[in-house]
C-alpha positions as CSV (number, residue, x, y, z in Angstrom):
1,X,19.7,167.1,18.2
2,X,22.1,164.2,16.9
3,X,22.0,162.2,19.5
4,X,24.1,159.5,18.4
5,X,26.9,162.4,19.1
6,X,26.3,162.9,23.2
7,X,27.1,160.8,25.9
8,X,25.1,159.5,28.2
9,X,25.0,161.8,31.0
10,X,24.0,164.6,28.1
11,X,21.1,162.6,26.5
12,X,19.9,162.2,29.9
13,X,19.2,166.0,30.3
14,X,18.6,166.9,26.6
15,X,17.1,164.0,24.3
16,X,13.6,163.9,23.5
17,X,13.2,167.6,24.4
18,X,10.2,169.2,22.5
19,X,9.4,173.0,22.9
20,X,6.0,174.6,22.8
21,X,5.1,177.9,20.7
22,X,6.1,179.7,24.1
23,X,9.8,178.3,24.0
24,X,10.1,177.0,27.8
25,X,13.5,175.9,28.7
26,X,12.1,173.0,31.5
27,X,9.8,170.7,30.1
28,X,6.1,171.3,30.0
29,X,3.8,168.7,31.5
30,X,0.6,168.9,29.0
31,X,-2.2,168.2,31.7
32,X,-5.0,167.4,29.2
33,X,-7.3,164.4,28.4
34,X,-7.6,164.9,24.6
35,X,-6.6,167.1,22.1
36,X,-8.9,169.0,19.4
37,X,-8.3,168.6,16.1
38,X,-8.4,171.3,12.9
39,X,-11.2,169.3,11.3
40,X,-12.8,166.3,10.9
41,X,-10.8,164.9,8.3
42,X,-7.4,165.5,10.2
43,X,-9.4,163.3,13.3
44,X,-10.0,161.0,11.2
45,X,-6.6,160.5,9.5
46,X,-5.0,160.7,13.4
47,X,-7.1,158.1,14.6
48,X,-6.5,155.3,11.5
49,X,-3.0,156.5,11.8
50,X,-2.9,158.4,8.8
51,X,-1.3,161.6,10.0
52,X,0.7,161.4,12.8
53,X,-0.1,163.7,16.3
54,X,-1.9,163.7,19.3
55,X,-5.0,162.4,20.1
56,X,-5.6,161.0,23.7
57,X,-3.2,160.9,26.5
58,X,-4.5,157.6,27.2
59,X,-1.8,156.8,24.5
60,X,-0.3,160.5,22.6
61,X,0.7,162.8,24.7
62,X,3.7,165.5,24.6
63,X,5.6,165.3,27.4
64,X,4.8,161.0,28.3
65,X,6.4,161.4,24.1
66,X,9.9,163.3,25.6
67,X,10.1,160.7,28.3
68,X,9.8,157.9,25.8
69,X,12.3,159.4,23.3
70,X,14.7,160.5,26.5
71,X,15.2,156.8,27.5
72,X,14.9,155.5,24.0
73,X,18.4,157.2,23.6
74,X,19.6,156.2,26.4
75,X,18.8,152.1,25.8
76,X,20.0,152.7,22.4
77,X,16.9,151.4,21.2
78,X,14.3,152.3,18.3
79,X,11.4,152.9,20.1
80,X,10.1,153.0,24.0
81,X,6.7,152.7,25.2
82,X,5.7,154.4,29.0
83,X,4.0,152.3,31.4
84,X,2.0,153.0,34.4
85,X,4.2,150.8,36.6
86,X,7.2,148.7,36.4
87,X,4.7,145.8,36.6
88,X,2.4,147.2,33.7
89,X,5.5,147.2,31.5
90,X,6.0,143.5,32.1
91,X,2.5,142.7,31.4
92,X,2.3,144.6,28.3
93,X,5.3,143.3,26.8
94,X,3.7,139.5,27.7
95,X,0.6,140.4,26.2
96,X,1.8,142.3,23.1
97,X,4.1,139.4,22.3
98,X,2.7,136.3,23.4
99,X,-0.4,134.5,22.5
100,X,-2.0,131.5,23.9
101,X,-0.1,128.2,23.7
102,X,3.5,130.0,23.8
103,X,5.5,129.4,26.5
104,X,8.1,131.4,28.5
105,X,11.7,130.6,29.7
106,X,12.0,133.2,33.0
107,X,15.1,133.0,35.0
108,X,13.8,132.0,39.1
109,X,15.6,134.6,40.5
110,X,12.8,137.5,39.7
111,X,10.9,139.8,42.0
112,X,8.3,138.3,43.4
113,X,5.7,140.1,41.7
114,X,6.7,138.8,38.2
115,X,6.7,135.7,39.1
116,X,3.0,136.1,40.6
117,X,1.7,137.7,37.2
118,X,3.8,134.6,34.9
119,X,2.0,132.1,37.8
120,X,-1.6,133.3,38.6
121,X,-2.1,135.9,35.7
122,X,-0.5,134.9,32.4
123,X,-0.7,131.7,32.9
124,X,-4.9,132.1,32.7
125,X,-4.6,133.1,29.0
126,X,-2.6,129.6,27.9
127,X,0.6,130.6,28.8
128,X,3.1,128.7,30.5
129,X,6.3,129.6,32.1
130,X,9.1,127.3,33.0
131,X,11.7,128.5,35.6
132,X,15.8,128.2,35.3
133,X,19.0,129.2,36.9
134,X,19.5,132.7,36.2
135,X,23.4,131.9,36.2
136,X,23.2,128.8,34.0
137,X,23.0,128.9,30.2
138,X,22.5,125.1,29.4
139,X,19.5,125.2,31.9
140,X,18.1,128.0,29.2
141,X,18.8,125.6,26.5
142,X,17.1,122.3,28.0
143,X,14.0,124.0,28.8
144,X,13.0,125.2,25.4
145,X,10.4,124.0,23.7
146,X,8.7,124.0,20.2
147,X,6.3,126.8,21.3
148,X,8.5,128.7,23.4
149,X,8.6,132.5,22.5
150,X,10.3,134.5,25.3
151,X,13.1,134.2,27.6
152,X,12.8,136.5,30.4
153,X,15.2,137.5,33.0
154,X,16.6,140.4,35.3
155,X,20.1,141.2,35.7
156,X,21.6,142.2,38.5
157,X,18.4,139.8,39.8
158,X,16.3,141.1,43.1
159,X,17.3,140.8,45.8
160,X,20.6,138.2,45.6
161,X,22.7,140.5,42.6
162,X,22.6,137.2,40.4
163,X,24.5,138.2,37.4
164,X,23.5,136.7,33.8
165,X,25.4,136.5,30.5
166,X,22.9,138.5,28.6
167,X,25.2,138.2,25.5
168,X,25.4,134.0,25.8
169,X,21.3,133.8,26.9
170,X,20.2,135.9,23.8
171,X,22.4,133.6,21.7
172,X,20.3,130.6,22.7
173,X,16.8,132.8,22.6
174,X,17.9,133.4,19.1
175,X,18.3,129.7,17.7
176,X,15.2,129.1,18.9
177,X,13.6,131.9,17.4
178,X,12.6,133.3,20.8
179,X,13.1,136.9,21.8
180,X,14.6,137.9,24.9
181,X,13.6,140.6,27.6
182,X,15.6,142.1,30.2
183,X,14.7,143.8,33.1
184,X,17.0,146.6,33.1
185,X,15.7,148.5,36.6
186,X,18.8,147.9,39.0
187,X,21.1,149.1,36.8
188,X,19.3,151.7,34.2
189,X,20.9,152.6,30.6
190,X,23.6,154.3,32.6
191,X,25.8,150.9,33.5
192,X,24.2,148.8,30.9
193,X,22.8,148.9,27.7
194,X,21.0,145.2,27.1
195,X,20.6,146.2,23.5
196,X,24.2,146.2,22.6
197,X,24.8,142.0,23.8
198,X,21.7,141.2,22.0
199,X,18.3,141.6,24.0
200,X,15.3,142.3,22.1
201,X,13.2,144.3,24.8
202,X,14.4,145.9,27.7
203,X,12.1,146.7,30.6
204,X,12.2,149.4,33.6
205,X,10.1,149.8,36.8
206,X,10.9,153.8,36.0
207,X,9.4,154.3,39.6
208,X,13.2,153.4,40.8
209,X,16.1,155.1,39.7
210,X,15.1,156.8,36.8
211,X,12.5,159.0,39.1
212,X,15.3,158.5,41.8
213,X,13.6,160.5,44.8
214,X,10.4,157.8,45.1
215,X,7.6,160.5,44.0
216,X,5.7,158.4,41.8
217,X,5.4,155.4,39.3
218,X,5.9,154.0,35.7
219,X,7.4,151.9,33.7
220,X,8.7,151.1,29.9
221,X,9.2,148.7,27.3
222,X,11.8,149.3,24.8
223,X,13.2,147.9,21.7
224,X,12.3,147.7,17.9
225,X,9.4,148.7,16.1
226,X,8.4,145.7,15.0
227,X,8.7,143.7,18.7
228,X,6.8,146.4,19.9
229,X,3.4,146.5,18.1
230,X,1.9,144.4,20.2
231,X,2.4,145.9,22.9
232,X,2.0,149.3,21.8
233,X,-1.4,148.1,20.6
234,X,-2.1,146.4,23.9
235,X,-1.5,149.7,25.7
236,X,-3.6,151.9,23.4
237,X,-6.5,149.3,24.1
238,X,-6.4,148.5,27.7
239,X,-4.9,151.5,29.0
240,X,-2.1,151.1,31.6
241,X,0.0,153.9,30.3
242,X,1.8,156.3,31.9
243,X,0.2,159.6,33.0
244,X,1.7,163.5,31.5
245,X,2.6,164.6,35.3
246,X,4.5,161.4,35.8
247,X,6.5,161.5,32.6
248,X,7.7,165.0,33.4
249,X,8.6,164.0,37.0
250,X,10.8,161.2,34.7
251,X,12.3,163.6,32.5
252,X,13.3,165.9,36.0
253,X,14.9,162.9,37.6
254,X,16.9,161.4,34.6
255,X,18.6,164.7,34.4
256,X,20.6,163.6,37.2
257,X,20.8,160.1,37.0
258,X,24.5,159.6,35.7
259,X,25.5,161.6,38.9
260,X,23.0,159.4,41.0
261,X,23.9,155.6,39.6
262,X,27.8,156.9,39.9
263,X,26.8,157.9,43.5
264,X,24.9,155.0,44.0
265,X,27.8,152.4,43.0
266,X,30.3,154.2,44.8
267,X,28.4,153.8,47.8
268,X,27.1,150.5,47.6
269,X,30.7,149.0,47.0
270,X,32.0,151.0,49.9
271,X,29.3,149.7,52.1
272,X,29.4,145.6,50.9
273,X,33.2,145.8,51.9
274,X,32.4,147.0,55.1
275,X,29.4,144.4,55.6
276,X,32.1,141.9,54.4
277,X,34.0,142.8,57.7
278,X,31.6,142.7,59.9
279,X,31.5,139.3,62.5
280,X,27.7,138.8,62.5
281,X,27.2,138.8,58.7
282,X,27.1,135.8,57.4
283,X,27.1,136.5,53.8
284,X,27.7,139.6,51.5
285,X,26.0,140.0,47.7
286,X,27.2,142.7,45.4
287,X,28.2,142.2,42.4
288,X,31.3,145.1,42.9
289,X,33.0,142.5,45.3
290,X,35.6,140.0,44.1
291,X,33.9,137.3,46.2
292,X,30.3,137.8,44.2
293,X,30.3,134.7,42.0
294,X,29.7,136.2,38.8
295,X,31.7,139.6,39.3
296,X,34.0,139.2,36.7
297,X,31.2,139.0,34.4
298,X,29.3,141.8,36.2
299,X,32.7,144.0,35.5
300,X,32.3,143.4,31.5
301,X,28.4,143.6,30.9
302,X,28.2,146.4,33.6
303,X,29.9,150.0,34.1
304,X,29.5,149.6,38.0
305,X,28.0,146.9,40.4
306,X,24.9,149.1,40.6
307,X,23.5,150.4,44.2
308,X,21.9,147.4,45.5
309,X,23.1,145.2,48.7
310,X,22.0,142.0,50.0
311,X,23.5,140.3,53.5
312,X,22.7,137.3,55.3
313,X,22.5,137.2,59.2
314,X,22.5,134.0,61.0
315,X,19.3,133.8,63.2
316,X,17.1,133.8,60.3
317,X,13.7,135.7,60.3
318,X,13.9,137.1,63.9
319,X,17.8,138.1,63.8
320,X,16.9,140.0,60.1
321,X,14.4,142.2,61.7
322,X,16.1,142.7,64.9
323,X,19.0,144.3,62.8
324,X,15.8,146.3,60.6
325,X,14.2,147.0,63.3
326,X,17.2,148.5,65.3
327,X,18.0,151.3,61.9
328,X,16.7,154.7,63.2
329,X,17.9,156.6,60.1
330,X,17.4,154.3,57.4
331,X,13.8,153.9,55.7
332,X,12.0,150.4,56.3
333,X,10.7,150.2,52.8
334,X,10.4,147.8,49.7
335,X,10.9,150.9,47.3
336,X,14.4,151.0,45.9
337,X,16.8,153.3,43.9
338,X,16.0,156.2,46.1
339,X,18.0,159.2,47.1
340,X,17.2,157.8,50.6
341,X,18.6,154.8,51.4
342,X,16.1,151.7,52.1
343,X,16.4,148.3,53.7
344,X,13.5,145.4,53.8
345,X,13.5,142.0,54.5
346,X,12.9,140.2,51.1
347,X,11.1,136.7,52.3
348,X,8.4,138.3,53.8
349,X,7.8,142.0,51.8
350,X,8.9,141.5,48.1
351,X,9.0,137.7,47.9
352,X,6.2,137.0,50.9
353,X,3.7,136.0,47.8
354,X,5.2,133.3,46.5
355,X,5.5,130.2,47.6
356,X,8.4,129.2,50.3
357,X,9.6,126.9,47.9
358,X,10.1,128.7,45.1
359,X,12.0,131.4,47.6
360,X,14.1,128.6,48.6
361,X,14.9,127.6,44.6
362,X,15.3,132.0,44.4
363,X,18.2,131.4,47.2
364,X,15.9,133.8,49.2
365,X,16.3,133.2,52.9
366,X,14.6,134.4,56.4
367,X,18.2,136.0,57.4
368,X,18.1,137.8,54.3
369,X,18.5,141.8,54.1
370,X,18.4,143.7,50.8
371,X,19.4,147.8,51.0
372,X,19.0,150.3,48.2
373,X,21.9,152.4,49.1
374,X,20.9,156.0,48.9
375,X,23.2,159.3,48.7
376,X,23.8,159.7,52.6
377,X,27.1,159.7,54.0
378,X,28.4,155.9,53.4
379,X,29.4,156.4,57.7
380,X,26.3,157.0,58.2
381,X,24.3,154.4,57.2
382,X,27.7,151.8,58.8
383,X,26.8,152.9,62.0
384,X,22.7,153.2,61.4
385,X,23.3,149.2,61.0
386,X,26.0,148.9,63.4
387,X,23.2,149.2,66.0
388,X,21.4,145.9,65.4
389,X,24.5,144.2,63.8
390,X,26.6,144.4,67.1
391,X,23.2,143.8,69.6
């Protein structure tokens, strides 16, 4: 299969697909530990890398393989590495690429767990990170350093929508010699490609849209060969890869995805208009709406604004949960990119771990509300909220 030939929503249901002897149309999931070689010399040459093949699904397996070369088409990018998390992709790109004394440029506005692992984990091994608007492109600039080696940012950022110029941020990572990272999870290959305007490595939390239906977890780190050593010899080492059952649960949901993220958009946009309208909402963030400060740029890097929604209520903490609190259809949960929709209260699920003052410099407030617009009826879901916004 050529794949530079197919479109996206084709590569989603046909790239990386591998057939067995037995010539199965689906996918099989090869449920195995290790795999036995012909002789001793062939284990040999496998295991120096010699010969190429399978050896342990801690790190080779057929159908974790499929998933990686599946989204590897669909990033555009040379090689992908599966994860066990979202989270396990972030640390094995930091750890494959990083060593002590480097130092990081992050963007502020990232999920809460990042930020713990750059804070409390990374920063163990020598590694420093220094925090900057995710917006502005000179604050990227007047925080490098002689030893800095990765910029690291998410676009649209969790939970505010916080657009950045991935094109004019991997200019600067490159006079510096610095590589940058994206995390790609609200949006997915599908709306945007990070590749194309010049990231090095592009990072998913697969556990979100690219499963779509919340069953189960992983992650990925994508780019070239040679960025990816590292980390690919970090994983093989330590282990957090993803499992065979997982991947082909992957490979079953990115055969819709293009259907879903289209859904998704549609959906969101529909509903941020109507939050607009409502009297009780103080503020609306979606980067679909003209009012969202960076949509114009949203509406060049991105196909759609993506299926995430943020409001503020006045009333702060109390107010947020009452309107929560009041959904009977709608699933209190910090998961996102579900078929179901989800709403959570970001200051005190996804963002309660760090530090109020760094959630104040994230623009994270107690009134704040993000949703993960799902594939009910757009109606439904107004009037599921209607019930706490109009108390």
């Amino acid at each position: 299969m050529n794949e530079e030939n197919y479109q996206p929503e084709t590569l989603a249901v046909r790239a990386g697909t591998v057939r067995s002897q037995f010539g199965e149309h689906s996918e099989a999931m090869f449920l195995t530990s290790s795999f036995v070689f012909e002789s001793a010399a062939q284990a040999a040459a496998r295991f120096i890398g010699e010969q190429p093949g399978n050896i342990y699904s801690r790190f080779t397996n057929p159908s974790v393989t499929m998933f990686e070369e599946r989204l590897a088409a669909l990033e555009g990018a040379e090689q992908c590495i599966a994860t066990a998390s979202g989270m396990a992709a972030i640390l094995a790109c930091v750890m494959g690429v990083l060593k002590a004394g480097d130092h990081i440029v992050a963007s502020v506005s990232l999920f809460g767990s990042t930020v713990n692992l750059f804070n409390n984990v990374i920063r163990k091994f020598g590694v420093e990170t220094t925090y900057v608007s995710a917006t502005d492109v000179a604050e990227w600039q007047a925080a490098v350093r002689p030893d800095t080696r990765l910029f690291f940012l998410e676009t649209p950022s969790n939970p505010l929508t916080e657009i950045s110029d991935i094109a004019a941020i991997a200019f600067v990572a490159k006079t510096c010699g610095a590589l940058l990272a994206v995390d790609n999870c609200f949006c997915t290959p599908i709306l945007q490609r990070p590749i194309e305007l010049g990231a090095d490595i592009v990072i998913h939390s697969a556990t979100k849209y690219l499963d779509g239906q919340g069953r189960v977890l992983g992650g990925a780190v994508l780019g070239s060969k040679k960025h990816l050593e590292g980390v690919y010899g970090f994983l093989r080492t330590a282990g957090p890869t993803m499992s065979a059952f997982n991947a082909w649960i992957f490979l079953k949901g990115m055969e819709t995805l293009k259907l879903r993220m289209d859904a998704h958009s549609a959906g969101a946009l529909e509903l941020a208009k109507w939050l607009e309208a409502q009297p009780n909402v103080a503020r609306v963030f979606y980067p679909g709406l003209p009012s969202h400060p960076q949509h114009e740029l949203a509406m060049r890097q991105q196909k759609a604004g993506g299926g995430i929604v943020s409001f503020e209520v006045a009333g702060g903490k109390e107010a947020a949960w009452r309107v929560i609190d009041a959904t009977r259809m709608l699933s209190i949960t910090a998961n996102l990119g579900d078929t179901r929709t989800t709403i959570c209260h970001s200051a005190s699920t996804t963002h309660a771990r760090i530090s109020p003052e760094a959630r104040a410099a994230a623009g994270i407030t107690d009134g704040l509300i993000r949703i993960s617009v799902g594939l009910e009826a757009v109606v439904d879901i107004e009037n599921d909220l209607a019930r706490g916004l109009n108390d």
